[in-house]
Each structure stands twice: as C-alpha cells, then as structure tokens.
Backbone atoms as SQL, in Angstrom:
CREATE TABLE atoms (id INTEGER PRIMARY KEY, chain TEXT, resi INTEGER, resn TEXT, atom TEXT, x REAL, y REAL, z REAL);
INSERT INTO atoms VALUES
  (1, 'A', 1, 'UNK', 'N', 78.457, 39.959, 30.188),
  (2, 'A', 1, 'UNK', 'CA', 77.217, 40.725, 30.137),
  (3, 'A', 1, 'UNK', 'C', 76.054, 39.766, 29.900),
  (4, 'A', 2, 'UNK', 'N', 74.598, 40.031, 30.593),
  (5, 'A', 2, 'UNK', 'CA', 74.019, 39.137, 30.496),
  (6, 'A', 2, 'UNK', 'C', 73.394, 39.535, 28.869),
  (7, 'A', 3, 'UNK', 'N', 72.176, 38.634, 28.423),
  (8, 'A', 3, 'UNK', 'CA', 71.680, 38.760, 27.661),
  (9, 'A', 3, 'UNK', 'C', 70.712, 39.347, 27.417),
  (10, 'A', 4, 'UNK', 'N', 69.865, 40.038, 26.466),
  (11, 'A', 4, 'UNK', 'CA', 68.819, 40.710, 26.778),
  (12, 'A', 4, 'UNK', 'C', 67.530, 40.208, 27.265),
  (13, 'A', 5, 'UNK', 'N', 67.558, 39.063, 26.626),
  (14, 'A', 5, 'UNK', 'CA', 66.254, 38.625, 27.014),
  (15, 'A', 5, 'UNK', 'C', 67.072, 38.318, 28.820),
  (16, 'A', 6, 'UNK', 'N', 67.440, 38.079, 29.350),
  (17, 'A', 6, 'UNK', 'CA', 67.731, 37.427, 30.380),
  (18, 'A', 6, 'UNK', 'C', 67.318, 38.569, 31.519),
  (19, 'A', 7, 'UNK', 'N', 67.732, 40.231, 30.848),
  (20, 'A', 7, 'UNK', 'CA', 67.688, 40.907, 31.281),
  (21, 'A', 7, 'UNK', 'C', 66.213, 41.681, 31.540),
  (22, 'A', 8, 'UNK', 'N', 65.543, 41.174, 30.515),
  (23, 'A', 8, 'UNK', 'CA', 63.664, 41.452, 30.605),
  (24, 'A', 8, 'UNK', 'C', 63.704, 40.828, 31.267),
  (25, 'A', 9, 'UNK', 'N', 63.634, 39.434, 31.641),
  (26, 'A', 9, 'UNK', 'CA', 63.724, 37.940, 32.200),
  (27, 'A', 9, 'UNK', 'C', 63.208, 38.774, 34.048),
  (28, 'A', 10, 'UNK', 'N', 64.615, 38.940, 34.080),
  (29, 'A', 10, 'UNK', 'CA', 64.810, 39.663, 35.493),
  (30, 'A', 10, 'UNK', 'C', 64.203, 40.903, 35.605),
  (31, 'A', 11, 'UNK', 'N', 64.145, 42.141, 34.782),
  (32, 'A', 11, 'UNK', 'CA', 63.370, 43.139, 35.359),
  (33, 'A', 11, 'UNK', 'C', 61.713, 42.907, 35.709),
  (34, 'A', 12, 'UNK', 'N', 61.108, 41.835, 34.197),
  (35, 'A', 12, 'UNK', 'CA', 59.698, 41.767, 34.392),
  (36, 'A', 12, 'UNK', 'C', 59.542, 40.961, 35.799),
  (37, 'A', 13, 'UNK', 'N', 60.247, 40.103, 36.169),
  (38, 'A', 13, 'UNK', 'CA', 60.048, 39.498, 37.780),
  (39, 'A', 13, 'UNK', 'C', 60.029, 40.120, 39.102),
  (40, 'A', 14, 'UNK', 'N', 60.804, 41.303, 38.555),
  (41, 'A', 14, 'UNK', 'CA', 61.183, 42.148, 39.796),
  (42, 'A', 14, 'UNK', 'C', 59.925, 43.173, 39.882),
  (43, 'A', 15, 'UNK', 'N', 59.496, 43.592, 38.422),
  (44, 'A', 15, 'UNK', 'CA', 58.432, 44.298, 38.744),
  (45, 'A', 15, 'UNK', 'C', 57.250, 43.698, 38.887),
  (46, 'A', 16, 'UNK', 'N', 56.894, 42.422, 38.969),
  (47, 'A', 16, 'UNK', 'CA', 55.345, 41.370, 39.311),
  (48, 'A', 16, 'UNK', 'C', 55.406, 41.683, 40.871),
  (49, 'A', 17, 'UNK', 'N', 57.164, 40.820, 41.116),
  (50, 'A', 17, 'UNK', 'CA', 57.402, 41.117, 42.492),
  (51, 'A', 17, 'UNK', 'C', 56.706, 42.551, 43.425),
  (52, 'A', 18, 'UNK', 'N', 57.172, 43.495, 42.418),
  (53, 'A', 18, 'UNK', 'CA', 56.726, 45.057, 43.108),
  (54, 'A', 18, 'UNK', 'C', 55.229, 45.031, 43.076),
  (55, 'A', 19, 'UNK', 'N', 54.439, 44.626, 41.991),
  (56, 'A', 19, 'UNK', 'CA', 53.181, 44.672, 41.797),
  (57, 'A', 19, 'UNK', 'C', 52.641, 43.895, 43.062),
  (58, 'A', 20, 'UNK', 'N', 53.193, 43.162, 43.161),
  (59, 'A', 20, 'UNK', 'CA', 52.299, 41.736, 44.511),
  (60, 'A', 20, 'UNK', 'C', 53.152, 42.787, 45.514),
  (61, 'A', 21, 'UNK', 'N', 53.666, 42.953, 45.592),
  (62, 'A', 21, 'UNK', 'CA', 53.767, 43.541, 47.226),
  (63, 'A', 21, 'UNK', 'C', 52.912, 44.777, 47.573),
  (64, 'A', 22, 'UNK', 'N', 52.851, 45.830, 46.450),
  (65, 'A', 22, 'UNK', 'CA', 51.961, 46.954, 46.624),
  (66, 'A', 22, 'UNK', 'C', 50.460, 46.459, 47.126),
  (67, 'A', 23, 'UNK', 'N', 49.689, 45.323, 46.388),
  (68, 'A', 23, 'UNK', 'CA', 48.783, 44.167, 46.297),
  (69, 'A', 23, 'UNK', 'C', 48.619, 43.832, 47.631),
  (70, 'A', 24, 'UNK', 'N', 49.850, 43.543, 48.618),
  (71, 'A', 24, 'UNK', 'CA', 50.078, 42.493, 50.266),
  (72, 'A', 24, 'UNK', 'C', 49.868, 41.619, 49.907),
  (73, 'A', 25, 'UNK', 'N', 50.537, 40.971, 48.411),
  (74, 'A', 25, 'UNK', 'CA', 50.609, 38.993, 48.460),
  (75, 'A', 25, 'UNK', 'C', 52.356, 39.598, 48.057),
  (76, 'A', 26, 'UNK', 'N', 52.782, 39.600, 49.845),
  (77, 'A', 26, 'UNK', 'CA', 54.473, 39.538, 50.069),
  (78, 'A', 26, 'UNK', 'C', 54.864, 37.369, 49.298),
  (79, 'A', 27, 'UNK', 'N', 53.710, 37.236, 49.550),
  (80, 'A', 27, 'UNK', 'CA', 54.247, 35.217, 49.577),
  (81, 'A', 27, 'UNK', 'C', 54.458, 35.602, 47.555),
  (82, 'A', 28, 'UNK', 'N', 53.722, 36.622, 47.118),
  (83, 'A', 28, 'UNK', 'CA', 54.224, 36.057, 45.216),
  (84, 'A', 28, 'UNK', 'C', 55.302, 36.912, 44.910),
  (85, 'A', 29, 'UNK', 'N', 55.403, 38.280, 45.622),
  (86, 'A', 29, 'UNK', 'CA', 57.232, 39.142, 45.771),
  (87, 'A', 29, 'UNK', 'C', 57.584, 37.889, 46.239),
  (88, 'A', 30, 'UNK', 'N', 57.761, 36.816, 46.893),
  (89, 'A', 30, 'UNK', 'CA', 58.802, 36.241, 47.251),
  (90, 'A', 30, 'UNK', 'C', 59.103, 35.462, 46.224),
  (91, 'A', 31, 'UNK', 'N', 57.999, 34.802, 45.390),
  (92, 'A', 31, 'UNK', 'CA', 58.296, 33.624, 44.493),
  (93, 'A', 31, 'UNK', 'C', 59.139, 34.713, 43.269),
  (94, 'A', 32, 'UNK', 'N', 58.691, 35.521, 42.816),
  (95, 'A', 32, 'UNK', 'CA', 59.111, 36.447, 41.902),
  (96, 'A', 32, 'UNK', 'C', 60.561, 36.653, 42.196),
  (97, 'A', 33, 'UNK', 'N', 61.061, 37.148, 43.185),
  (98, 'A', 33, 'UNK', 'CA', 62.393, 37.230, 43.535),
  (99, 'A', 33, 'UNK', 'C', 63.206, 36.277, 43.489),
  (100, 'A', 34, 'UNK', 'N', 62.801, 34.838, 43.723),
  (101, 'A', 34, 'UNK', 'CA', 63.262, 33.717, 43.055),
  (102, 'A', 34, 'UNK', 'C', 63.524, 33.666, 42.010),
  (103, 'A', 35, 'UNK', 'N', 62.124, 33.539, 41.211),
  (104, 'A', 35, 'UNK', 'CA', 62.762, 33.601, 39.792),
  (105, 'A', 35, 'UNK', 'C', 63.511, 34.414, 38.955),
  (106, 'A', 36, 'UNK', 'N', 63.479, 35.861, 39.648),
  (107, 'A', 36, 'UNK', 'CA', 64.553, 36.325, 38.712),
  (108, 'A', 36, 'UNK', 'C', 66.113, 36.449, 39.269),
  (109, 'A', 37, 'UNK', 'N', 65.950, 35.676, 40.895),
  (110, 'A', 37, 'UNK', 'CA', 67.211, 35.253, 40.997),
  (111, 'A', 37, 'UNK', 'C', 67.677, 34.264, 39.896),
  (112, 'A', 38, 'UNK', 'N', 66.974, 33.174, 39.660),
  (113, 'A', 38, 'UNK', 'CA', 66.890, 31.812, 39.031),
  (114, 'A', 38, 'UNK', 'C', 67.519, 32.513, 37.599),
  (115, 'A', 39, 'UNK', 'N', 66.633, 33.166, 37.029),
  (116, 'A', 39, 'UNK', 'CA', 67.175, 33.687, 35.843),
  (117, 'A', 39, 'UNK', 'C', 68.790, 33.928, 35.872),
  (118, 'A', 40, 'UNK', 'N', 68.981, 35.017, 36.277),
  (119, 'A', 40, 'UNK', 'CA', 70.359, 35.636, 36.828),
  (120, 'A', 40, 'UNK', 'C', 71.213, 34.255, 36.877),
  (121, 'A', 41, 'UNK', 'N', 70.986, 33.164, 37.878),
  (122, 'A', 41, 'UNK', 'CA', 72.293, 32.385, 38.158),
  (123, 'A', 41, 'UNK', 'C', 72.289, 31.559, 36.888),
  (124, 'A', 42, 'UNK', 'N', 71.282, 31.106, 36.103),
  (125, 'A', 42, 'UNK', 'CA', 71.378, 30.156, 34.851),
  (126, 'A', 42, 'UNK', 'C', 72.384, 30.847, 33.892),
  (127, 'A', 43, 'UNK', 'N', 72.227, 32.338, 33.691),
  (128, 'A', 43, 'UNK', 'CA', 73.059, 33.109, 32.667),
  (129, 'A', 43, 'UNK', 'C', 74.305, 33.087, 33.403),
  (130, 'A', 44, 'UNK', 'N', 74.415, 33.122, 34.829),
  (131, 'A', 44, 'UNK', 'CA', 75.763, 33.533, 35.542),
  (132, 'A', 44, 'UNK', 'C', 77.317, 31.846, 34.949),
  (133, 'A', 45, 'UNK', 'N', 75.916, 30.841, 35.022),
  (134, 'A', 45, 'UNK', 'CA', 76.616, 29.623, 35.041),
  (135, 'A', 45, 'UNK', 'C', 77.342, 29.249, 33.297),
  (136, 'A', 46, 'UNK', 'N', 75.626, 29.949, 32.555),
  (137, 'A', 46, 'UNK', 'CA', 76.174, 29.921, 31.451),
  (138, 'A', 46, 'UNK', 'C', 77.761, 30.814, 30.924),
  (139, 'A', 47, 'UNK', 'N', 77.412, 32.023, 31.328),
  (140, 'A', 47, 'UNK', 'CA', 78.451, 32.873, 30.841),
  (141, 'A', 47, 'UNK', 'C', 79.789, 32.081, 31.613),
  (142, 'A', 48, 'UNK', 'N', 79.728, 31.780, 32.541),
  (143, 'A', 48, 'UNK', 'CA', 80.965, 30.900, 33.339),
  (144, 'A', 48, 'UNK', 'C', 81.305, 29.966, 32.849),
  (145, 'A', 49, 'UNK', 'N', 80.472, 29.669, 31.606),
  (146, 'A', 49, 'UNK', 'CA', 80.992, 28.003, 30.998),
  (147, 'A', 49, 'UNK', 'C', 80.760, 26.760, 31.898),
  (148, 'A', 50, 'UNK', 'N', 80.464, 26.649, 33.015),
  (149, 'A', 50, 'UNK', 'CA', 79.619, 25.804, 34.072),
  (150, 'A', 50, 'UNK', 'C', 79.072, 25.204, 33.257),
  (151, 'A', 51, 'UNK', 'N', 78.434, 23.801, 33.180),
  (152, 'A', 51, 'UNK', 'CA', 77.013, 23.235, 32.883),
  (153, 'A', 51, 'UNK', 'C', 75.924, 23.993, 33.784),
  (154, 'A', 52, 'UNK', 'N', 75.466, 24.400, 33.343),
  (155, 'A', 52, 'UNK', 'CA', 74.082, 24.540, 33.503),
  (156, 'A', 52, 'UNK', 'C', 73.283, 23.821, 34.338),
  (157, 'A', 53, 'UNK', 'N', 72.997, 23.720, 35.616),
  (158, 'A', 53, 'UNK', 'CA', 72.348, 22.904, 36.395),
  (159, 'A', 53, 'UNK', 'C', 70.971, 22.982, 35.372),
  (160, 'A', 54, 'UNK', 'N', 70.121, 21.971, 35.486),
  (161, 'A', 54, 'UNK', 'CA', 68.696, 22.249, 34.947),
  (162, 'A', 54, 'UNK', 'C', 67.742, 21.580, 36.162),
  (163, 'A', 55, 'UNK', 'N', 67.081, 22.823, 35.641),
  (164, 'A', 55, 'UNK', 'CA', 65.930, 22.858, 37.269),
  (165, 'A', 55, 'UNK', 'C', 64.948, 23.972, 37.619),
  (166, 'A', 56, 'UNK', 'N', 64.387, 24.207, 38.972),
  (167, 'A', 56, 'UNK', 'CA', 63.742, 25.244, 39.142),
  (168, 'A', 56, 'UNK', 'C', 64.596, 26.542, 39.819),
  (169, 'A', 57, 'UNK', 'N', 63.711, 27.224, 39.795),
  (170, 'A', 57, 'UNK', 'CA', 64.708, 28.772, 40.208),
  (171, 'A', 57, 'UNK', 'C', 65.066, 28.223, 41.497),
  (172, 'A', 58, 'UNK', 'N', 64.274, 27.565, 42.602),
  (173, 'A', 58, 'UNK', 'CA', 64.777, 27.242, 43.810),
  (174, 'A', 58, 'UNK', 'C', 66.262, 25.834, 43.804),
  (175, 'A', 59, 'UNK', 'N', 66.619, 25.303, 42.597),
  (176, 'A', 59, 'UNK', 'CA', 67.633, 24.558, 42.308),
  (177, 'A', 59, 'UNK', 'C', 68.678, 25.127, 41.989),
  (178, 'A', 60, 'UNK', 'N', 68.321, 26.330, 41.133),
  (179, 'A', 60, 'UNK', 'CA', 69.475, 26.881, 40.924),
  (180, 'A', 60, 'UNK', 'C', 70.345, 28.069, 42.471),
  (181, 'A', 61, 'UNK', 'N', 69.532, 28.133, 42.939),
  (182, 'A', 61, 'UNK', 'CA', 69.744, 29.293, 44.299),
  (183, 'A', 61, 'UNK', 'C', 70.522, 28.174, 45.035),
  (184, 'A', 62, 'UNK', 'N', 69.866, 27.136, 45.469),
  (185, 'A', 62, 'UNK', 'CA', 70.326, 26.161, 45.799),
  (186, 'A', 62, 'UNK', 'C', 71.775, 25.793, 45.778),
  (187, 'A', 63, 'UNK', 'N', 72.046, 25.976, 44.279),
  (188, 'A', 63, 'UNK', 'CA', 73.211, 25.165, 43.619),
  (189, 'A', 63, 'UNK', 'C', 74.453, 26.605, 43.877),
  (190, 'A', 64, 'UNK', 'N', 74.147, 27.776, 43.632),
  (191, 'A', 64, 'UNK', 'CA', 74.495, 29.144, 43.997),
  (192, 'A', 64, 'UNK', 'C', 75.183, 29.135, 45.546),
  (193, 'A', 65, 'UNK', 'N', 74.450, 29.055, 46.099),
  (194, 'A', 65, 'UNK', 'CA', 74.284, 28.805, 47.845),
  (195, 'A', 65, 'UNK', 'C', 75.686, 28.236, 48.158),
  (196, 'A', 66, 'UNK', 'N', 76.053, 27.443, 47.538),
  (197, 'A', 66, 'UNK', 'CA', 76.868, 26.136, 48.117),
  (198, 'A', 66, 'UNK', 'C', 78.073, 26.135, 47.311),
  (199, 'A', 67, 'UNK', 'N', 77.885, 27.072, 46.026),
  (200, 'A', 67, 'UNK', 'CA', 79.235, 27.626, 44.950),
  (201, 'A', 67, 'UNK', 'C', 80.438, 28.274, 45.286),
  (202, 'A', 68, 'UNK', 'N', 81.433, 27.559, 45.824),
  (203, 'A', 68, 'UNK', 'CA', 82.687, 28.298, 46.272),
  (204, 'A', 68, 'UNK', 'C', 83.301, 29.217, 45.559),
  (205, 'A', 69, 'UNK', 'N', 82.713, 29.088, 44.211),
  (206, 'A', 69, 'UNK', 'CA', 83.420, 29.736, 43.186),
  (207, 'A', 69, 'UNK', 'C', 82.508, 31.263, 43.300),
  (208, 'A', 70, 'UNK', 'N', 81.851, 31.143, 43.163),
  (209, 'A', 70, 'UNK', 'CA', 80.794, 32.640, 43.277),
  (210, 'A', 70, 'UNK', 'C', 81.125, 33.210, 44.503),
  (211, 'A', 71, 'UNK', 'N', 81.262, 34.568, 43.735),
  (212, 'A', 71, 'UNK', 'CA', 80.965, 35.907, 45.403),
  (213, 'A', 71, 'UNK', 'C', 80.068, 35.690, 46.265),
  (214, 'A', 72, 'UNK', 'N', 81.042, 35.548, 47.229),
  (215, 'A', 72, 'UNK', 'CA', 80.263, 35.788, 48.395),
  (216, 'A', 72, 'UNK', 'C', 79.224, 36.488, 48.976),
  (217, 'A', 73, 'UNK', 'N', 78.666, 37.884, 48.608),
  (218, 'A', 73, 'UNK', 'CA', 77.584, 38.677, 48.434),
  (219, 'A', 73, 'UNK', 'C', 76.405, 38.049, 47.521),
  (220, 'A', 74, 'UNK', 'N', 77.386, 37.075, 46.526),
  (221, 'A', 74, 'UNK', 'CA', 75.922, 36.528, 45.521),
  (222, 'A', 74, 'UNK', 'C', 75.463, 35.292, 46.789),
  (223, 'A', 75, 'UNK', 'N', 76.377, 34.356, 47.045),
  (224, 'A', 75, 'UNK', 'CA', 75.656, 33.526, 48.077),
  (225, 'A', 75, 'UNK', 'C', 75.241, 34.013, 49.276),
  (226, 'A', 76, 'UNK', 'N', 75.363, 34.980, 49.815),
  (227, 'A', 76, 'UNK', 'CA', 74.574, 35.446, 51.052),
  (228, 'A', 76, 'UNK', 'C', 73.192, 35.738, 50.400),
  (229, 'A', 77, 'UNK', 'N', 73.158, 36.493, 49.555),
  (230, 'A', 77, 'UNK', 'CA', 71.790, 36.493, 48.788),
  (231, 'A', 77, 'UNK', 'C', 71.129, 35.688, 48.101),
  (232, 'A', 78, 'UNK', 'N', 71.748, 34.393, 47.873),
  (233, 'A', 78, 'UNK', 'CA', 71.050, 33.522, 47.623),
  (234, 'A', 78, 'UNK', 'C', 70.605, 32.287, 49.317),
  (235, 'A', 79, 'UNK', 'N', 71.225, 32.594, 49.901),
  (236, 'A', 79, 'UNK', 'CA', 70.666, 32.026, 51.834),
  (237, 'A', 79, 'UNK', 'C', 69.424, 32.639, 51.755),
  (238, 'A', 80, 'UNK', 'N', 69.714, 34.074, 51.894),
  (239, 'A', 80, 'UNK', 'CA', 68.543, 35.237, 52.333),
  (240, 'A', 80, 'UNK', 'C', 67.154, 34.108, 51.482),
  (241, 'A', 81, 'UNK', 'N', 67.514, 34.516, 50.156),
  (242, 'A', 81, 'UNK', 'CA', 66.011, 33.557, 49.175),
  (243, 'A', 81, 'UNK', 'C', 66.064, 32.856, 49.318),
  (244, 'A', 82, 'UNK', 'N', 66.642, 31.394, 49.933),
  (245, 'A', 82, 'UNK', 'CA', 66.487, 30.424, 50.541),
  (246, 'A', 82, 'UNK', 'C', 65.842, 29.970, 51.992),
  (247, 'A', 83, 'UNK', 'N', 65.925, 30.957, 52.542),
  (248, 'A', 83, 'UNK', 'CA', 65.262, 31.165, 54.007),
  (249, 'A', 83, 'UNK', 'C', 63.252, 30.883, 53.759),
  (250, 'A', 84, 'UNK', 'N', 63.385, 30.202, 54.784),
  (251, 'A', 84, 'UNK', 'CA', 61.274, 29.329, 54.873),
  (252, 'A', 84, 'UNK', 'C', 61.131, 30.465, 55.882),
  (253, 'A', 85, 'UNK', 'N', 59.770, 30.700, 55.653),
  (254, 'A', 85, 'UNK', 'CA', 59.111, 31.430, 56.146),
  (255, 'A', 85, 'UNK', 'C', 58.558, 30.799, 57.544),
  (256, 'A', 86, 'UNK', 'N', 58.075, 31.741, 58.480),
  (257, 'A', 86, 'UNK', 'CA', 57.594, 30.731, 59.505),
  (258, 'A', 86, 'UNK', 'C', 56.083, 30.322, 59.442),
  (259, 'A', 87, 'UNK', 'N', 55.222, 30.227, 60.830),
  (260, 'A', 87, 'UNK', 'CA', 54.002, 29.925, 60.503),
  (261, 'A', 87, 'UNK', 'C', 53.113, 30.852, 59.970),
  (262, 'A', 88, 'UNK', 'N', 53.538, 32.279, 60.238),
  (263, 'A', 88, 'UNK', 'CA', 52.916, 33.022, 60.048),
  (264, 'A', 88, 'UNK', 'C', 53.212, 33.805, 59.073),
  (265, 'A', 89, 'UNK', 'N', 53.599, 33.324, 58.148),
  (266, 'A', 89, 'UNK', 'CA', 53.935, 33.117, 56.890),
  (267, 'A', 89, 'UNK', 'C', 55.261, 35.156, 56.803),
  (268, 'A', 90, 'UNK', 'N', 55.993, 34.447, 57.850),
  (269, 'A', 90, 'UNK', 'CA', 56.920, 36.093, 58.014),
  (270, 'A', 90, 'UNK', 'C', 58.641, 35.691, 57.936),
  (271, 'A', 91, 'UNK', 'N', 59.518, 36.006, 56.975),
  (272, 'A', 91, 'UNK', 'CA', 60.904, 35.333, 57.383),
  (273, 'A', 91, 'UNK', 'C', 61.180, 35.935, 58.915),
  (274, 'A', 92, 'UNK', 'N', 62.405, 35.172, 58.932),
  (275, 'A', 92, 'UNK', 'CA', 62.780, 35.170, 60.233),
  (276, 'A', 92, 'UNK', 'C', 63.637, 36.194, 60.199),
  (277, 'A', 93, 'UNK', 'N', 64.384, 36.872, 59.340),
  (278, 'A', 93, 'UNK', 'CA', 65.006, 37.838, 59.522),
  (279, 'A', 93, 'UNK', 'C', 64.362, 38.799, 58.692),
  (280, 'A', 94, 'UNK', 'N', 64.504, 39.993, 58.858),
  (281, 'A', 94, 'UNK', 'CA', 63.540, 41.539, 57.795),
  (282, 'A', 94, 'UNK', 'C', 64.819, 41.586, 56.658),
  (283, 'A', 95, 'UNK', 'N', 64.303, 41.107, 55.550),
  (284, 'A', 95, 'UNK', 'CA', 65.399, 41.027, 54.584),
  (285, 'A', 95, 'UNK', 'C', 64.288, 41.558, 53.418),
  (286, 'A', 96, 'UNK', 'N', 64.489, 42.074, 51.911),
  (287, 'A', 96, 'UNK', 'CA', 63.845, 42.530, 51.124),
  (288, 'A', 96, 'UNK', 'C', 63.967, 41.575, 49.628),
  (289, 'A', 97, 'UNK', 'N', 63.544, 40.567, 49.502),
  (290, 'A', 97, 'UNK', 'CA', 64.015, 39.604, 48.808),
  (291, 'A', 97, 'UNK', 'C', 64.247, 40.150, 47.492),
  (292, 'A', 98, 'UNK', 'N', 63.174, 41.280, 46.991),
  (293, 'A', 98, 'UNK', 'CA', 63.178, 41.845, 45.791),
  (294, 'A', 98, 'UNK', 'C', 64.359, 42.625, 45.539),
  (295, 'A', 99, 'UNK', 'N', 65.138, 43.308, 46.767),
  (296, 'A', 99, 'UNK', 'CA', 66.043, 43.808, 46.260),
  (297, 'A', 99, 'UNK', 'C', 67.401, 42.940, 46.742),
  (298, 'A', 100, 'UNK', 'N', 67.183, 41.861, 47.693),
  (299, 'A', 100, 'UNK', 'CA', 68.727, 40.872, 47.193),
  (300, 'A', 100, 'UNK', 'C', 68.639, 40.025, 45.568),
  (301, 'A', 101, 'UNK', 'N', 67.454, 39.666, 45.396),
  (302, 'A', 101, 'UNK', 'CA', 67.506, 39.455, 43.995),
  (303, 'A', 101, 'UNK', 'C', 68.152, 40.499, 43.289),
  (304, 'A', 102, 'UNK', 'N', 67.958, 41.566, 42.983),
  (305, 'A', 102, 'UNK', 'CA', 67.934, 42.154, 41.868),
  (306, 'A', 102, 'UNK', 'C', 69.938, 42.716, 42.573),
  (307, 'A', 103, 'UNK', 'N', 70.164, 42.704, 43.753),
  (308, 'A', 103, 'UNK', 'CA', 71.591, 42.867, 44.154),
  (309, 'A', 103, 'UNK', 'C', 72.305, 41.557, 43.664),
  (310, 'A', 104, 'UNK', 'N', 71.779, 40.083, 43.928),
  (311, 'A', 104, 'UNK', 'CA', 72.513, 38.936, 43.353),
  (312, 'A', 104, 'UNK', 'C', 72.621, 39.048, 41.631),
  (313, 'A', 105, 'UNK', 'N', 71.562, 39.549, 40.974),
  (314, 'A', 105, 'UNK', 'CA', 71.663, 40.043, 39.589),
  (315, 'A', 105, 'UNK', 'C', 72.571, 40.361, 39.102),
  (316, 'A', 106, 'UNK', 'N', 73.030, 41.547, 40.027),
  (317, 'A', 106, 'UNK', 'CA', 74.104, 42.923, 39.571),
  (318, 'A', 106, 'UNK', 'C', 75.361, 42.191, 39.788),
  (319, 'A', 107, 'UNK', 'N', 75.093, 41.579, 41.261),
  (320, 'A', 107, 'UNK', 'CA', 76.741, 40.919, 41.222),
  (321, 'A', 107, 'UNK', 'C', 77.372, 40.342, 40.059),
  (322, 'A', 108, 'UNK', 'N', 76.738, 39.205, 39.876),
  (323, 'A', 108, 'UNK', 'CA', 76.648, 38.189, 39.339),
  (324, 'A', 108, 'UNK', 'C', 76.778, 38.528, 37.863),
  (325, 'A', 109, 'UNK', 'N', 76.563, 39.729, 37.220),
  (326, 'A', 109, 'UNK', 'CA', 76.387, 39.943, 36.049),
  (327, 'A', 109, 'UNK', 'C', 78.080, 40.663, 36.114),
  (328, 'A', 110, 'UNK', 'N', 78.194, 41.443, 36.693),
  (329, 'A', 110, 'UNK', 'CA', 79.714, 42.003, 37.458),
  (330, 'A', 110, 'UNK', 'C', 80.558, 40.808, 36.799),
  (331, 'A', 111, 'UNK', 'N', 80.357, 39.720, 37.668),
  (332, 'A', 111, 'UNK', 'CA', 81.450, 38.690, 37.988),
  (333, 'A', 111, 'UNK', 'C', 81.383, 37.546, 37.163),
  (334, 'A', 112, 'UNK', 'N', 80.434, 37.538, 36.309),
  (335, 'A', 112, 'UNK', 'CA', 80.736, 36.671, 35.099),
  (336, 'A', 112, 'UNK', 'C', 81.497, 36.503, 34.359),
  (337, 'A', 113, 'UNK', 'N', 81.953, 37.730, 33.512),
  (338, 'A', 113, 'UNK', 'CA', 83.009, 38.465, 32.908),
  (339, 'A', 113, 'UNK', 'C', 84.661, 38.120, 33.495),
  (340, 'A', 114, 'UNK', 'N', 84.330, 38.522, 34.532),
  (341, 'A', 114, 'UNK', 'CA', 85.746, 38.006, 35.481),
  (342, 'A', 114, 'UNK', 'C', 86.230, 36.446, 35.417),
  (343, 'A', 115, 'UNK', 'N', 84.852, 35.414, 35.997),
  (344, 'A', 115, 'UNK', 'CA', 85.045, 34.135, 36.082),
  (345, 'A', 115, 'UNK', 'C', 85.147, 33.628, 35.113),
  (346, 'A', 116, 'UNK', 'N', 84.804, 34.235, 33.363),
  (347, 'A', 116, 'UNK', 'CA', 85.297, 33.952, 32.500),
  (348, 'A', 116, 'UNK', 'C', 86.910, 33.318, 32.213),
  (349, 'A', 117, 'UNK', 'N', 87.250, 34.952, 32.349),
  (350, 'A', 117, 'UNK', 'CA', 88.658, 35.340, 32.309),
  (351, 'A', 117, 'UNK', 'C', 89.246, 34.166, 32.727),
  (352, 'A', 118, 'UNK', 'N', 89.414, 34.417, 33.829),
  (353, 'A', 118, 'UNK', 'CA', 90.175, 33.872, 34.981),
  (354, 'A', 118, 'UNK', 'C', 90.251, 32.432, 34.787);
C-alpha cells in the first residue's frame, strides 16, 4: 500500500493536471501526469525493496519503461508518458496521459504488495 503522503503526492498532480487542461495548457496536464507517475514508481520501487533510482519523474518512467520486473500495463503506461510530442506540440497517438498516470498508479500500487511477497 502506498503511503499517504505519496497518495496526496499523486492525487494533487492529477488534479493541477485537470486544472491545466480545463485552462488548454494540455503541455502542464502533461508535465503533471509525469509527476505523479514519478511519484507512484519511487513508492512502487520503494515498497519493492529496489534501490530507489534518484532522479526526475522523467528518470524514473524511464527506469519503469525498461523494468522486466513490473506489469506490463504499468510499462505501456509509462511509453504512453514517455512519448515527445510533435511540432505542433500534439502526441502522436490520442492517449490521456492524466488517466494512464493515475491507471500506472493503481497498478503499481496493486503490484507492490505482490513483488514484495514474491
């Protein structure tokens, strides 16, 4: 289970996120969705007993991305928030970053517990 603060951590990001998109600055929902991905995988690594990568939310997605050990649904959602925007500042696929964040969250909070165990 994550922690509480971890868990403000992630809702207050998700709702800045909501705030900037209602706003049309989609570019600070995107940074927002980062970070409370970022949040999410630091607790995911912690609760996993992992070291702790230390870094920015885009290091830790990063480090997520490429984790054989993590669900597969958490790393597809961490690609998705990894994906550059193009020139016109639009991803390339219609993906909702605010809610694969807050889906990599849920996983991830799921499967901590497990990767404990195990």
């Amino acid at each position: 289970m994550f922690s509480d603060k971890v868990h403000q951590q992630i809702r207050r990001e998700l709702s800045a996120g909501e705030q900037a998109r209602e706003q049309g600055l989609e570019g600070r929902a995107r940074v927002c969705a980062r970070r409370a991905a970022g949040a999410a995988i630091g607790e995911y690594f912690r609760l996993r007993g992992d070291a702790n990568p230390a870094g920015s939310a885009l290091e830790l997605i990063r480090c997520l991305a490429v984790d054989a050990g993590a669900p597969l649904r958490a790393r597809q959602a961490a690609e998705a928030l990894l994906e550059r925007v193009d020139e016109s500042f639009n991803l390339r696929t219609p993906v909702d970053l605010l809610q694969e964040a807050a889906d990599l969250a849920r996983i991830l909070e799921e499967n901590a517990g497990l990767a404990k165990e195990g």
